[in-house]
C-alpha positions as CSV (number, residue, x, y, z in Angstrom):
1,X,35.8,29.5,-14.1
2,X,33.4,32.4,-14.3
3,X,29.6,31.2,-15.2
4,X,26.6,32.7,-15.7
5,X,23.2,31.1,-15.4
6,X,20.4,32.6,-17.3
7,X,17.2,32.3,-15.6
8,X,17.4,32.1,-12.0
9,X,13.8,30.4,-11.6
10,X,13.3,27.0,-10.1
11,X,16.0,24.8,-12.2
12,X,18.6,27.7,-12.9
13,X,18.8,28.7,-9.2
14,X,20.1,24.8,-8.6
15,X,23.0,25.3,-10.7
16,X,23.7,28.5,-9.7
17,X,23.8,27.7,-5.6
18,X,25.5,24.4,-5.8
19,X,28.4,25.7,-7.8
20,X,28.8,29.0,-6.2
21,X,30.0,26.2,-3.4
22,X,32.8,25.9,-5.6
23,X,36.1,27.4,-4.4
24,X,37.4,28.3,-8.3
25,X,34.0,29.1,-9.7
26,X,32.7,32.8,-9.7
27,X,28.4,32.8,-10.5
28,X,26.9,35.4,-11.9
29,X,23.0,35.1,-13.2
30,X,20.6,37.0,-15.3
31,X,17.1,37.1,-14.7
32,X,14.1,39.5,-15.7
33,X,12.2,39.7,-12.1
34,X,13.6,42.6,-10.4
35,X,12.0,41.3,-7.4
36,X,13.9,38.0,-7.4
37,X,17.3,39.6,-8.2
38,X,17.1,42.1,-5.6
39,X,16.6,39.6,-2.9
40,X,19.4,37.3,-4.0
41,X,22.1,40.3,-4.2
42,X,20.5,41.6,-0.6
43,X,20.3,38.2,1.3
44,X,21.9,35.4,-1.2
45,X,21.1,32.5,-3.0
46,X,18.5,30.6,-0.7
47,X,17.7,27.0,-1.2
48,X,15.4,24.7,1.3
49,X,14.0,21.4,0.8
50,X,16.2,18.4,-0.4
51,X,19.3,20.9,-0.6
52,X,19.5,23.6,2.4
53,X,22.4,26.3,1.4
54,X,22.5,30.0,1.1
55,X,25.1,31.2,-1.7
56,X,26.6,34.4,-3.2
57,X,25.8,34.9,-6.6
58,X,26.0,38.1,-8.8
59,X,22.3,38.3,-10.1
60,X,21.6,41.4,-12.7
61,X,18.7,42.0,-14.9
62,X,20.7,44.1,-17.4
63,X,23.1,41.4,-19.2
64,X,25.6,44.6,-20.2
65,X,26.3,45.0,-16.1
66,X,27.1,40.6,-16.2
67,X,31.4,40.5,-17.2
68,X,32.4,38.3,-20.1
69,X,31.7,34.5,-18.9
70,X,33.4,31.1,-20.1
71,X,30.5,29.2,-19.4
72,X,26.9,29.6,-19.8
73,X,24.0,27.3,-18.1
74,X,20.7,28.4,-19.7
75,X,17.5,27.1,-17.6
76,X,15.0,29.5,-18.5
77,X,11.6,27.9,-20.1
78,X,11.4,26.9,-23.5
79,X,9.2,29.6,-24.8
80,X,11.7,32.4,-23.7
81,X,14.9,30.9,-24.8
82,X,15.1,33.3,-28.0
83,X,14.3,36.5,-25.4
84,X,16.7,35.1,-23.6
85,X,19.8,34.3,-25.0
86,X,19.7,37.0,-27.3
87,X,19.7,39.5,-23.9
88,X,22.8,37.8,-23.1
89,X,24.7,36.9,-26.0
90,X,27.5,39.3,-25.5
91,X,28.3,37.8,-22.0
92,X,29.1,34.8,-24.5
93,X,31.3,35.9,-26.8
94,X,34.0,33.2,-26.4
95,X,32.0,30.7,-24.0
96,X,30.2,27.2,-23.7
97,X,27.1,27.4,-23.4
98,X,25.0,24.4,-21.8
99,X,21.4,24.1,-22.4
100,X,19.8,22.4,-19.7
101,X,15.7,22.8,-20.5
102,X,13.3,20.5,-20.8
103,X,12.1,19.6,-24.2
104,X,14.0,19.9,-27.6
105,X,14.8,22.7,-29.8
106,X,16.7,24.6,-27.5
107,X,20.0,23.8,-28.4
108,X,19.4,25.1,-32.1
109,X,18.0,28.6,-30.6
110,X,21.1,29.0,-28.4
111,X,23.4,28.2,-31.1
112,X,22.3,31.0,-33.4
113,X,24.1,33.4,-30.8
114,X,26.8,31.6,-29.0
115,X,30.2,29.9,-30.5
116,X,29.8,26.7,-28.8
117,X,26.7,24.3,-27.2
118,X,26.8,22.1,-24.4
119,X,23.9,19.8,-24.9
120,X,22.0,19.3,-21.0
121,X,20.0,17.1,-19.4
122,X,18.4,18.3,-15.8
123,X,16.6,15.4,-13.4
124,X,16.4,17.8,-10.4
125,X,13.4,19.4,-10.0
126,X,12.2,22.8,-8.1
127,X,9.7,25.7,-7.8
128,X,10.6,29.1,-6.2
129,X,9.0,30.1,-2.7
130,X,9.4,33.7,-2.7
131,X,12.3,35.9,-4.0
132,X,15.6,34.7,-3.7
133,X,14.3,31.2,-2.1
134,X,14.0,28.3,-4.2
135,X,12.8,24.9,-3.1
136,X,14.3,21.5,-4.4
137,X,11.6,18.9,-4.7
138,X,13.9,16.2,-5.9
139,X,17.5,14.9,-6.9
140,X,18.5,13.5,-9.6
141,X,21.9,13.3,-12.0
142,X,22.7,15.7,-14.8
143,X,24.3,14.6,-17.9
144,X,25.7,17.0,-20.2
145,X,27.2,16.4,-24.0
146,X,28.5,18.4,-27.1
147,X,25.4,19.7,-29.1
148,X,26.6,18.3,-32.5
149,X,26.1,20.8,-34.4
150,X,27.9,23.7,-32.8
151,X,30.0,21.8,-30.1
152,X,31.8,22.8,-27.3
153,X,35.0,20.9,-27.0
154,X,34.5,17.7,-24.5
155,X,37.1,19.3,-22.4
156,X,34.4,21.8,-21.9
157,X,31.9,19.8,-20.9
158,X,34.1,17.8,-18.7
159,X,35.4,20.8,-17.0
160,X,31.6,22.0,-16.7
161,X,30.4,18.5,-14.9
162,X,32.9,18.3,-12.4
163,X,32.6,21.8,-11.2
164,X,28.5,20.7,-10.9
165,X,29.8,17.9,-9.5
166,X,32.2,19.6,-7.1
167,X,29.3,21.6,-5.9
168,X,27.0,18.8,-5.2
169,X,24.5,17.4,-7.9
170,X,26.2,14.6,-9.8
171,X,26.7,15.4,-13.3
172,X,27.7,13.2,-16.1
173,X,30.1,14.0,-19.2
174,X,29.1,12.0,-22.4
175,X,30.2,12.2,-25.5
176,X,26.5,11.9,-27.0
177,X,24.0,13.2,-24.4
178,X,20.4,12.6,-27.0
179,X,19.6,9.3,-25.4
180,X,19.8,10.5,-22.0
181,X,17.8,13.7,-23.8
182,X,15.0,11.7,-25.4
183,X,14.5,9.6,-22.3
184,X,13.7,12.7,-20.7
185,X,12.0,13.9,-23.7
186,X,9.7,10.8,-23.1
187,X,9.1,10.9,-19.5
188,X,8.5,14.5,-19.7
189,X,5.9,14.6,-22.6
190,X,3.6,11.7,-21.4
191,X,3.2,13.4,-17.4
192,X,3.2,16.7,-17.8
193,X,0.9,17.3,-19.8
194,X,-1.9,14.9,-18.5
195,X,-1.3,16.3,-15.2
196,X,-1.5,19.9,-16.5
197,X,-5.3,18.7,-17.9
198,X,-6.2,16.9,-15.3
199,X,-4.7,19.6,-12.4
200,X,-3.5,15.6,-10.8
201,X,0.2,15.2,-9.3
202,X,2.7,12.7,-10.5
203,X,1.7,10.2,-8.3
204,X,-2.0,10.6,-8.5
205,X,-1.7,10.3,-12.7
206,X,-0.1,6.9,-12.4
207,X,-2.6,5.4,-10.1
208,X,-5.4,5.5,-12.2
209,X,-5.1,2.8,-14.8
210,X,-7.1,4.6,-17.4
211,X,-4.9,7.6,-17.8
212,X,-1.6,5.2,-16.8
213,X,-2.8,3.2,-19.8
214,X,-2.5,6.7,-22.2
215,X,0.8,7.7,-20.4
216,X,2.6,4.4,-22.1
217,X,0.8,5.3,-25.1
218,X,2.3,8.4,-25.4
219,X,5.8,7.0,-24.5
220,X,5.0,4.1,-27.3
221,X,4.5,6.3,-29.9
222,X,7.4,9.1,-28.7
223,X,9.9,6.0,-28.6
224,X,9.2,4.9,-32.4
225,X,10.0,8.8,-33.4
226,X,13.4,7.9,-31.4
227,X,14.0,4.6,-32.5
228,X,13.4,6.5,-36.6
229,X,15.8,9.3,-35.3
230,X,18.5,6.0,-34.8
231,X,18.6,7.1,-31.0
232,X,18.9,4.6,-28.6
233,X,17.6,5.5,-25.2
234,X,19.5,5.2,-22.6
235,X,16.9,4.4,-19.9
236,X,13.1,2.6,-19.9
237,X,10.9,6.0,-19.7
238,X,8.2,3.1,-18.2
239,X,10.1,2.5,-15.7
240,X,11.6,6.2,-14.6
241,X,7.9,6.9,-14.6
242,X,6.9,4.6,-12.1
243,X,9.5,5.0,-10.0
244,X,9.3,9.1,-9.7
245,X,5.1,8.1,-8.7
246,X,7.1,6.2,-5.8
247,X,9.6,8.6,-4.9
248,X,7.4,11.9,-5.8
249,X,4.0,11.1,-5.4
250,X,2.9,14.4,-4.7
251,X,5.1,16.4,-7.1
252,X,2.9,18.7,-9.5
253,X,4.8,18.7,-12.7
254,X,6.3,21.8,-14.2
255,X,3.3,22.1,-16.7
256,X,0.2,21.8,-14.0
257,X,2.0,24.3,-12.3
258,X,2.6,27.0,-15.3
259,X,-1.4,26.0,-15.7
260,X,-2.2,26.5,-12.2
261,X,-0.9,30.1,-13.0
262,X,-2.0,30.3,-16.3
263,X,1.1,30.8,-18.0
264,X,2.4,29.6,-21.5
265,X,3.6,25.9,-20.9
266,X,6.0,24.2,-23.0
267,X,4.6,22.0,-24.8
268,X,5.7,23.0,-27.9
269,X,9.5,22.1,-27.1
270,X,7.9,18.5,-25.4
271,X,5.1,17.2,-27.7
272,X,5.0,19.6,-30.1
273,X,8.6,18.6,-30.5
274,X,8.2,15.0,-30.8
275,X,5.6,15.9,-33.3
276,X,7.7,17.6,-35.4
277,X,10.2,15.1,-35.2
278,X,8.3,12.4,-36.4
279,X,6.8,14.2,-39.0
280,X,10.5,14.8,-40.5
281,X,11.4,11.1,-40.3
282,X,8.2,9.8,-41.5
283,X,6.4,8.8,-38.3
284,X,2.8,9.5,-37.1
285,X,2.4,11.1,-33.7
286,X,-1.4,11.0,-33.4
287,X,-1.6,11.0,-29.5
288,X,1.3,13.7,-29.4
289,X,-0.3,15.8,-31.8
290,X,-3.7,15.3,-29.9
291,X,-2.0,16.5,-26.5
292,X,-0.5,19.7,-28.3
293,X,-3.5,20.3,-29.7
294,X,-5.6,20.1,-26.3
295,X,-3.0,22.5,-24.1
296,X,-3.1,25.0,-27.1
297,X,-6.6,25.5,-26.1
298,X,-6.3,25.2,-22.9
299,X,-3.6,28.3,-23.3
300,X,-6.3,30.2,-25.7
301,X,-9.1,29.7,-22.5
302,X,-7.5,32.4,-20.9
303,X,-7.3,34.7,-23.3
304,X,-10.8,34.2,-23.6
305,X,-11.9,34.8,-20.0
């Protein structure tokens, strides 16, 4: 099996070290910083934290030097998936490609340049430490599904979970993968951006009972737009919540840290998403709408300064 991961940041350099483990997989990746590539193709694939491995993979900048690839994994963030994909849309002429980004919409960008979609949900979580050396903050399962759509065939996405599997973060095949997608949907919208306005970890958010308070409100109000969309999730979002304060107290979401930097966040696939959502089947998203609303300006601040 010949994969190629586009984006080679924090999540897409997971995939693309734990299955270049794999005996019969070959990994390629595409990313835009030259700086990161270089250092991969001169000293490998490092990762530190909860995973420590150094693996070869075929990182390019140009998609027309990356061969023709059965399988894609695409992990860059939401607001570059169009950029993205279409830089690499030849290298998927007759491939899968799997989706594995936080938020929703992705899938539907993807598809309008590849034959087949693998619907994917990511729990691991990282942030890169200098080119070519990516730390894992945290485990976690992967589960990945036909996007309805434009599916990939579920021997696709079975063949695509056990070489993940094989190489070391458990991935799940499912025949319908939106539950497990809207539970992180859920999760996802009612931390990240509280601790991107607040500049608070995971942990830190959840202790104080005032903003703990608007997190479940937030997850309230997503869940009715799920419950509308007829999908059943497959997990209490509460309760994943709690538990990753426990297990990652200190963990700054992905959205404090794009703030930190002041980069574009992605709340437009996460809130803005559930926003839209509701609004198609009928159901107010006040709180969600608010949240958008208040990053958007954040974003404009520094444009402004």
């Amino acid at each position: 099996m010949r994969v190629c991961v586009v984006g080679c940041g924090a999540i897409g350099a997971l995939y693309a070290a734990h299955l270049a483990q794999v005996d019969d997989v070959e990994v390629w990746a595409y990313d835009v910083s030259k700086e990161h590539v270089d250092a991969i193709n001169r000293n490998g694939l490092r990762l530190t934290g909860v995973a420590d491995l150094t693996a070869h993979v075929e990182a390019r900048t140009n998609a027309s030097d990356i061969p023709a690839c059965e399988v894609g994994i695409v992990a860059v963030k939401a607001t570059f998936t169009e950029s993205a994909i279409a830089a690499t849309a030849s290298v998927f002429a007759d491939a899968a490609v799997c989706s594995v980004q936080n938020g929703i919409g992705n899938e539907e960008i993807v598809a309008q340049h590849v034959p087949r979609v693998t619907r994917g949900v990511c729990l691991p979580a990282g942030h890169i430490e200098s080119p070519g050396v990516v730390h894992m903050d945290a485990p976690g399962d992967t589960w990945v599904g036909p996007f309805e759509p434009k599916p990939a065939s579920m021997d696709e996405v079975r063949a695509l979970a056990d070489a993940i599997t094989r190489g070391g973060m458990h991935t799940v095949p499912l025949e319908d993968a939106r539950p497990a997608q809207w539970t992180k949907l859920l999760f996802n919208s009612s931390t990240n951006p509280l601790a991107a306005l607040t500049g608070l970890t995971h942990g830190q958010i959840c202790a104080l009972p005032p903003v703990r308070k608007v997190i479940g409100e937030l997850v309230a109000e997503g869940r009715a737009v799920a419950d509308a969309l007829g999908i059943e999730l497959d997990n209490d979002p509460e309760a994943v919540i709690d538990q990753a304060a426990k297990d990652n107290f200190n963990h700054k979401p992905s959205m404090l840290q794009d703030v930190l930097a002041k980069r574009r966040t992605e709340v437009q696939a996460l809130n803005g998403g559930i926003v839209r959502e509701g609004r198609a089947a009928g159901v107010p998203t006040p709180l969600h709408e608010a949240i958008t609303a208040l990053i958007e300006g954040l974003e404009t601040s520094w444009e402004t300064t």
